[in-house]
C-alpha positions as CSV (number, residue, x, y, z in Angstrom):
1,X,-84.4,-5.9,70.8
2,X,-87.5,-6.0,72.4
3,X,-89.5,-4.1,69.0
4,X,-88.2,-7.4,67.1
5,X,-89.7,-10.0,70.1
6,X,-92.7,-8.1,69.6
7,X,-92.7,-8.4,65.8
8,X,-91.9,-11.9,65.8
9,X,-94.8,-12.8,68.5
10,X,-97.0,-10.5,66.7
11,X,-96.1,-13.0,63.3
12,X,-96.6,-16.0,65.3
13,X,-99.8,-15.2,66.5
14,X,-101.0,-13.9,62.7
15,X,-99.7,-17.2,61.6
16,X,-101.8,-19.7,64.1
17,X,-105.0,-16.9,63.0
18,X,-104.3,-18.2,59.2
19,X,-103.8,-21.5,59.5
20,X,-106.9,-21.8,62.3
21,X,-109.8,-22.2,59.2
22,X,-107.1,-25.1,57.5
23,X,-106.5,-26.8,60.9
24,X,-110.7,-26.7,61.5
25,X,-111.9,-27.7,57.8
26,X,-109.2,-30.7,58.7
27,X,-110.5,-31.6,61.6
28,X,-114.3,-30.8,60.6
29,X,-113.1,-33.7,57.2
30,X,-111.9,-36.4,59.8
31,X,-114.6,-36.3,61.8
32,X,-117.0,-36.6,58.0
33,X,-114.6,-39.6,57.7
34,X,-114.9,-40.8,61.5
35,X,-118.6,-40.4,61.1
36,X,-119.2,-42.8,57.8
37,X,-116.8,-45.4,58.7
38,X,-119.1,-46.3,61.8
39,X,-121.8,-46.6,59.1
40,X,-119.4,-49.1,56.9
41,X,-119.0,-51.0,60.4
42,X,-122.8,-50.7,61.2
43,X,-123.6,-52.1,57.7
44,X,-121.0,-54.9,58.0
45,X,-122.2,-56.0,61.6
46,X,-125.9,-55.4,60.3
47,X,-124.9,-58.7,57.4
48,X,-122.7,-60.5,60.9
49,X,-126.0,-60.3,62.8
50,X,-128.3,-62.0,60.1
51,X,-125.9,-64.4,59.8
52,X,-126.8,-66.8,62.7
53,X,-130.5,-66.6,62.1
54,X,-129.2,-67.8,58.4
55,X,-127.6,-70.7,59.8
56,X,-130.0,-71.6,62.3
57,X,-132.8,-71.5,59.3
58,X,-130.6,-73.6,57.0
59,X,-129.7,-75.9,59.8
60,X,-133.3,-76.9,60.2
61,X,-133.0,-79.0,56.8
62,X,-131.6,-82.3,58.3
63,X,-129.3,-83.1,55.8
64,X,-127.8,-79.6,54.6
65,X,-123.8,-79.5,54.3
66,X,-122.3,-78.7,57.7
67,X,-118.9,-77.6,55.8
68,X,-120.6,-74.6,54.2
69,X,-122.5,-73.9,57.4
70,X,-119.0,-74.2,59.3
71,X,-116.9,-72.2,56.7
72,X,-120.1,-69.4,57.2
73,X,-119.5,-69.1,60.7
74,X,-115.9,-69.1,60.9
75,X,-115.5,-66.4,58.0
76,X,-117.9,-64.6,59.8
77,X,-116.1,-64.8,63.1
78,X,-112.7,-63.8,62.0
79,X,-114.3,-60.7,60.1
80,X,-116.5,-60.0,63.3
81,X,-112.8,-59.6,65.4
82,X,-111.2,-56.9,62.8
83,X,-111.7,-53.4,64.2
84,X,-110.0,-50.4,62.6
85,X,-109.2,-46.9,64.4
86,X,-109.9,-44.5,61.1
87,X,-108.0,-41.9,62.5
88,X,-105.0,-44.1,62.2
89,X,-106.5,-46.3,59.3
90,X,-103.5,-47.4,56.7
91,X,-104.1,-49.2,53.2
92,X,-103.1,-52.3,54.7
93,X,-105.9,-52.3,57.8
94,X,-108.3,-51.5,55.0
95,X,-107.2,-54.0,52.3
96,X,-106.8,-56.7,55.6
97,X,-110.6,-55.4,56.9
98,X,-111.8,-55.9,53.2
99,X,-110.6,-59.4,52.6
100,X,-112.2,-61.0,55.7
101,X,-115.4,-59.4,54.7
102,X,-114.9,-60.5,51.3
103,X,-114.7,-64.1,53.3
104,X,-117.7,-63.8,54.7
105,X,-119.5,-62.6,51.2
106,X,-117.7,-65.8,49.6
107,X,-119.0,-68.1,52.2
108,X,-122.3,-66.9,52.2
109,X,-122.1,-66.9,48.6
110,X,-121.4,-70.5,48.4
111,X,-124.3,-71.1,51.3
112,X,-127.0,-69.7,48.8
113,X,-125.7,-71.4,45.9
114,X,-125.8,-74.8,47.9
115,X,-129.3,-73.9,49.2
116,X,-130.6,-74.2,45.2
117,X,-130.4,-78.1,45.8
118,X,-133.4,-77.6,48.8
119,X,-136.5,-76.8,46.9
120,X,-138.1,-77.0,50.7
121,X,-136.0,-74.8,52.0
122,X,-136.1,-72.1,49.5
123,X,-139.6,-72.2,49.6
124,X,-139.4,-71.5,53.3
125,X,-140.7,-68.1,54.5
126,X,-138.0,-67.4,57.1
127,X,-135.4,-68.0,54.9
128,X,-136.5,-66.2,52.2
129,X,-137.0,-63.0,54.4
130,X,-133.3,-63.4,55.5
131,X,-132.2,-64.1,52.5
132,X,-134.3,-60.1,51.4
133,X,-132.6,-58.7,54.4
134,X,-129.2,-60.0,53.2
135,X,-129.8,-58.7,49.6
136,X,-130.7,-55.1,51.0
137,X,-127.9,-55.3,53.6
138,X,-124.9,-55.7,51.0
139,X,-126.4,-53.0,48.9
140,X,-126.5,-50.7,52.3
141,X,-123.1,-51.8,52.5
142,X,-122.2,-51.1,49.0
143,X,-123.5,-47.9,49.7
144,X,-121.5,-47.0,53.0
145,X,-118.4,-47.8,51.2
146,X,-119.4,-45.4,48.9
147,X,-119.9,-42.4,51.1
148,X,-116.8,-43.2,52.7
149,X,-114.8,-43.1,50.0
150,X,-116.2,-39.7,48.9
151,X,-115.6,-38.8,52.4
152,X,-111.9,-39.8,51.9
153,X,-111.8,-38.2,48.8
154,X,-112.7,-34.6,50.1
155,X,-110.5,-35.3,53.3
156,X,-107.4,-36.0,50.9
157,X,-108.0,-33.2,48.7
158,X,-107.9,-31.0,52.0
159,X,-104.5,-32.4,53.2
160,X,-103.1,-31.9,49.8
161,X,-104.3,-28.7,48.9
162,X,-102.8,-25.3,49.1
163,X,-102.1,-23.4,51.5
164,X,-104.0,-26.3,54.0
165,X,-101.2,-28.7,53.1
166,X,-99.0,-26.7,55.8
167,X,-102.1,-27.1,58.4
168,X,-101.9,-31.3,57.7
169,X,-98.0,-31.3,58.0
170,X,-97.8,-29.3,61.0
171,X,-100.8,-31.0,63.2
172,X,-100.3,-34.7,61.6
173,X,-103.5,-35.2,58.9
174,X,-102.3,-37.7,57.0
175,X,-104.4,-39.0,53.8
176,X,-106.7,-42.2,53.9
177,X,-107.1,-45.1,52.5
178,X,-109.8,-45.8,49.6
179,X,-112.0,-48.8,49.6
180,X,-110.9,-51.1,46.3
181,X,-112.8,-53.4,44.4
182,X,-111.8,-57.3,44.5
183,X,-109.0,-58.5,42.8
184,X,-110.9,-60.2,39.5
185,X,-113.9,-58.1,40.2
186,X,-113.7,-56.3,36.6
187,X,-114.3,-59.6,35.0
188,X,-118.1,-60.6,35.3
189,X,-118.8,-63.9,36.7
190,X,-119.6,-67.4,34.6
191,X,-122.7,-68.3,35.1
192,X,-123.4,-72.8,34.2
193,X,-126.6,-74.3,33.8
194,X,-125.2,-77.8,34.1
């Protein structure tokens, strides 16, 4: 009796040695993951902070539209108060956590197409610096999207792959989610010279 306890304790300690490097590659992938989703957040709070200093420039012209000034600051609020654990993200935190960001890009969108009717204000140098800084923030953010979905991509190839697959189901790694592009984004946009 007590040669098969020992034979059976023996296995179970073999077994945790084996499935140590899976369990640590896991963990070593979430924390990649972890890591470049602050930098999506960074990048995204990086475009929230310019934001004011945007609205305070445009404000400056007396007559500017306070709707699209309004609908800038609101979008940008509402994104501001998402916050996503990404060791519990789901699809739907993401896809939720991408739409109010793609609020704010809308809004800001339509602020800079508005600005076209204020020859004085493009000319301005503070708003054309802000409006560089913008420019180079959503390609940093375009790039941390990036990296985090090649992050997600090698994390999910580790939960699904043999024999770390048993690791994932036995300690909980479950796959993540994927950034998307936009609904409609495949179809380029119309450009009018009306």
């Amino acid at each position: 009796m007590k040669k098969w306890l020992v034979i059976l304790l023996v296995a179970i300690v073999a077994g945790g040695f084996a499935l140590m490097p899976s369990y640590n590659g896991l963990v070593k992938a979430e924390e990649e993951i972890d890591s470049v989703w602050a930098n999506v957040e960074s990048s995204y709070q990086r475009r929230a902070d310019l934001i004011p200093n945007l609205v305070n420039t445009v404000k400056a012209q007396a007559n500017f539209e306070q709707q699209t000034l309004t609908n800038v600051i609101e979008a940008r609020a509402k994104a501001t108060q998402t916050k996503i654990d990404p060791s519990n993200m789901t699809e739907e935190q993401l896809a939720q956590f991408q739409q109010e960001q793609n609020q704010v890009g809308s809004a800001l969108s339509r602020l800079l197409v508005t600005v076209e009717q204020y020859p004085q204000l493009k000319a301005h140098e503070g708003f054309m610096n802000l409006q560089a800084q913008l420019e180079g923030t959503e390609n940093r953010i375009n790039v941390a999207r990036n990296k985090f979905n090649d992050a997600a991509r090698g994390y999910n190839q580790k939960v699904r792959q043999f024999p770390t697959t048993f690791a994932a189901l036995i300690f909980g790694f479950k796959e993540k989610p994927y950034f998307k592009s936009t609904s409609g984004a495949e179809n380029a946009p119309t450009v009018n010279f009306n």
